[in-house]
TIVO-201494 format. One line per field, with one value per residue: x, y, z of N, C-alpha, C in turn; residue in three letters. Coordinates in Angstrom, 2 decimals, m for minus. Layout:
<nodes>
n_px	(X; ...) $
n_py	(Y; ...) $
n_pz	(Z; ...) $
ca_px	(X; ...) $
ca_py	(Y; ...) $
ca_pz	(Z; ...) $
c_px	(X; ...) $
c_py	(Y; ...) $
c_pz	(Z; ...) $
nuvo	(ALA; ...) $
</nodes>
This chain:
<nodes>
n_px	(0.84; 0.58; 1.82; 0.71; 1.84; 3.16; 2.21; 4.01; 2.99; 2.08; 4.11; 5.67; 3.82; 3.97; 6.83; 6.73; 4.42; 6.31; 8.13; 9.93; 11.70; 10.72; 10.45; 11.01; 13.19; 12.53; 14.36; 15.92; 13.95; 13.24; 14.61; 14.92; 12.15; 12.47; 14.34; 12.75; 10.86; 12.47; 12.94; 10.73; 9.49; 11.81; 11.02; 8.65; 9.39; 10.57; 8.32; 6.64; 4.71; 3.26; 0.93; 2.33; 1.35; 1.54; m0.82; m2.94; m5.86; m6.52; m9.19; m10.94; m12.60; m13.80; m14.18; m15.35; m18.24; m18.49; m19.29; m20.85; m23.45; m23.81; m22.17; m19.58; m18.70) $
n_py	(m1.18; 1.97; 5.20; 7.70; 11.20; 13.15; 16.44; 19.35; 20.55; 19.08; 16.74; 17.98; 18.33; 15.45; 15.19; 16.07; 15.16; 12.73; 13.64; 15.21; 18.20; 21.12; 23.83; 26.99; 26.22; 25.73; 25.81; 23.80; 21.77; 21.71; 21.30; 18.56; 17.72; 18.14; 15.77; 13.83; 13.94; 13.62; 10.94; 9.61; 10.22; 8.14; 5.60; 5.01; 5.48; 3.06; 0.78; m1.56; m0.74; m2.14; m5.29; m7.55; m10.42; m13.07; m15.30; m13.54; m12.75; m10.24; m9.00; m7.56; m5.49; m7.01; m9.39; m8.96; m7.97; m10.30; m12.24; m10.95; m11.22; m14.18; m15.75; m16.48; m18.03) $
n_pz	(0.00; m1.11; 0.69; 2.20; 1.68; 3.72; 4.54; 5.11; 8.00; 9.18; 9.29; 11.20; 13.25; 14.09; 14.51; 16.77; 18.29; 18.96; 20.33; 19.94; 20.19; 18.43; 18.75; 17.54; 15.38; 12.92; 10.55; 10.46; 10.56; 8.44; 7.04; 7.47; 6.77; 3.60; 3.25; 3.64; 1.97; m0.46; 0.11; 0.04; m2.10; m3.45; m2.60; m3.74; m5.93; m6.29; m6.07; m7.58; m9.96; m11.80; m11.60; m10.40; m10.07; m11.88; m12.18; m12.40; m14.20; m16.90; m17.70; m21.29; m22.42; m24.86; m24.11; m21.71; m22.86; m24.44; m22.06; m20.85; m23.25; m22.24; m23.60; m22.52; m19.67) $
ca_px	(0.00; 1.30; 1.85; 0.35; 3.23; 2.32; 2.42; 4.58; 2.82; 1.86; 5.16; 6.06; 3.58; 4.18; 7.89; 6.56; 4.44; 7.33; 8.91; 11.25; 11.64; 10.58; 10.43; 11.72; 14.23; 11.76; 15.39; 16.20; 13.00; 12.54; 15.86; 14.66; 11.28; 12.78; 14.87; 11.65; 10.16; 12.95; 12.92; 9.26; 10.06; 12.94; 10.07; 7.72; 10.13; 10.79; 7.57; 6.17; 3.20; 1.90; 0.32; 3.11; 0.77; 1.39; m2.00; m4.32; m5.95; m7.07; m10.56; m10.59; m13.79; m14.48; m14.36; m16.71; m19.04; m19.27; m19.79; m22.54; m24.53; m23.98; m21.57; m18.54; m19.51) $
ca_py	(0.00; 3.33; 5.60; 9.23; 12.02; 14.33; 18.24; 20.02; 20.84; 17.52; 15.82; 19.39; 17.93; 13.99; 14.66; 17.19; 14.10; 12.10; 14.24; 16.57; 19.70; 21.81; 25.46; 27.56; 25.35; 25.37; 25.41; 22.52; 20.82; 22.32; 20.39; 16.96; 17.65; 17.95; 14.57; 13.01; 13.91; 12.86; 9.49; 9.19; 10.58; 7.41; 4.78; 5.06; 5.09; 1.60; 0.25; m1.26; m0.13; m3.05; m6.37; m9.03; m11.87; m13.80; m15.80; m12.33; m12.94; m9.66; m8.90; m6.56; m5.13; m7.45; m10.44; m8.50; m7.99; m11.37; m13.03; m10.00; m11.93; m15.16; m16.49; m17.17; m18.55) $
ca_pz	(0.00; m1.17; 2.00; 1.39; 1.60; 4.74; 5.08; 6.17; 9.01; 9.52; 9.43; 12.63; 14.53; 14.08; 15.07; 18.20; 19.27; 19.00; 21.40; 19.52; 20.14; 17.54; 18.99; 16.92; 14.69; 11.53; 10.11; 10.87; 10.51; 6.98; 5.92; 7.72; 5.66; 2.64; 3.19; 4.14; 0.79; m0.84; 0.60; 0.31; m3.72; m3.64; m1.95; m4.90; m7.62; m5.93; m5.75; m9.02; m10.31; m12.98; m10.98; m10.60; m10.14; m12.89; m12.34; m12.53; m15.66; m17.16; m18.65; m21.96; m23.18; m25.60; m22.66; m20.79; m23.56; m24.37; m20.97; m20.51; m23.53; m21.95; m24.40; m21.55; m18.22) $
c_px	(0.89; 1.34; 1.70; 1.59; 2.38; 3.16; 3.54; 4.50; 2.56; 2.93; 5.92; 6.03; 3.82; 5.86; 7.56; 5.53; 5.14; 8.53; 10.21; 10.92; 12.04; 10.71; 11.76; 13.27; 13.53; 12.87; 15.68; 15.14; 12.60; 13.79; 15.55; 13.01; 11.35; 14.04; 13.57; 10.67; 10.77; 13.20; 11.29; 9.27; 11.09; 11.87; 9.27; 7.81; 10.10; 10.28; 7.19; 4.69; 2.53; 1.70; 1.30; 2.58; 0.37; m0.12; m2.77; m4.63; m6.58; m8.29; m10.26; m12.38; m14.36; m15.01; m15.56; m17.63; m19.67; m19.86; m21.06; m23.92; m24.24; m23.03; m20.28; m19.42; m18.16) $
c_py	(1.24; 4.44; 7.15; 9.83; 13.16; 15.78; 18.72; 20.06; 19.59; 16.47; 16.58; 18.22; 16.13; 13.96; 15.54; 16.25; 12.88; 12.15; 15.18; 17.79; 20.54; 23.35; 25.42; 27.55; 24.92; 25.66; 24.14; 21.48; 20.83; 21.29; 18.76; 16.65; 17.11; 16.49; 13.74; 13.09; 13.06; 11.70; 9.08; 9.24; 8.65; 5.93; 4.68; 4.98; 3.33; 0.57; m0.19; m1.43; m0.96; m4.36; m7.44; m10.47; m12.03; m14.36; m15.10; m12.53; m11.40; m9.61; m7.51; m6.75; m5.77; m9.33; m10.27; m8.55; m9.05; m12.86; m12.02; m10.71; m13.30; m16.32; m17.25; m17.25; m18.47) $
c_pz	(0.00; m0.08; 1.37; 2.17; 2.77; 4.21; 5.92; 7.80; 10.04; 10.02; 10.83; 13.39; 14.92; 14.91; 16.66; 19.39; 19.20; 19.88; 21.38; 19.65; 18.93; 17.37; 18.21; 16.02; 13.27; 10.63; 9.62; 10.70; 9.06; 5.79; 5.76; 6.87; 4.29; 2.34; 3.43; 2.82; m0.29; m1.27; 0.16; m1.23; m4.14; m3.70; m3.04; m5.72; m7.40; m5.83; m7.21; m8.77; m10.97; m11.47; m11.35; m9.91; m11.83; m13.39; m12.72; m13.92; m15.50; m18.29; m19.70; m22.27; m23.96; m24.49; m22.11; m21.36; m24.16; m22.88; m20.22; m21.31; m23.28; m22.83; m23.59; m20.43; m17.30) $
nuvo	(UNK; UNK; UNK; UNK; UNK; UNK; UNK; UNK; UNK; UNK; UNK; UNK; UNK; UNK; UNK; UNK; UNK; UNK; UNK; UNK; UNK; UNK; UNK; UNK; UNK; UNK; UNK; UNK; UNK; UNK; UNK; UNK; UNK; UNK; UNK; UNK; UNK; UNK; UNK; UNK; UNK; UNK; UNK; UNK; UNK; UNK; UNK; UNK; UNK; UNK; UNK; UNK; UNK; UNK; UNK; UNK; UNK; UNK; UNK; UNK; UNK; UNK; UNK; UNK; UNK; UNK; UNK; UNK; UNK; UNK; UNK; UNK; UNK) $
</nodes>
C-alpha cells in the first residue's frame, strides 16, 4: 500500500508528538522535511506499479461484452 506524503505541518507535529523539540528550529526541521520527501520521492520510484501476479488474468472489453450476452460462463 502506497503511504500518502504528509504536510509540512503535519510531518512538525508527528515529530513534536514524538517528542522533539521543535520550537523555533523550523530550520532545521525544513531540511529533515525535505529529506523526508525525498525518501518518500525514492520509496515510490521503488515500488512497481503493474500487478506481478502472474495468475491475474485480465478482462478486456471485448471479454466482458461477451460473458454479458452469456456467451462465456
Amino acid at each position: 500500500m502506497k503511504e500518502r506524503i504528509k504536510g509540512y505541518l503535519e510531518y512538525k507535529l508527528d515529530l513534536e508528538l514524538c517528542g522533539v523539540n521543535t520550537f523555533e528550529k523550523d530550520h532545521e526541521i525544513r531540511k529533515r522535511y525535505e529529506k523526508y520527501l525525498q525518501d518518500q520521492q525514492q520509496a515510490n520510484n521503488d515500488i512497481p506499479t503493474s500487478d506481478t501476479n502472474e495468475a491475474a488474468k485480465t478482462i478486456d472489453s471485448t471479454d466482458l461484452l461477451e460473458y454479458k450476452k452469456g456467451k462465456k460462463v
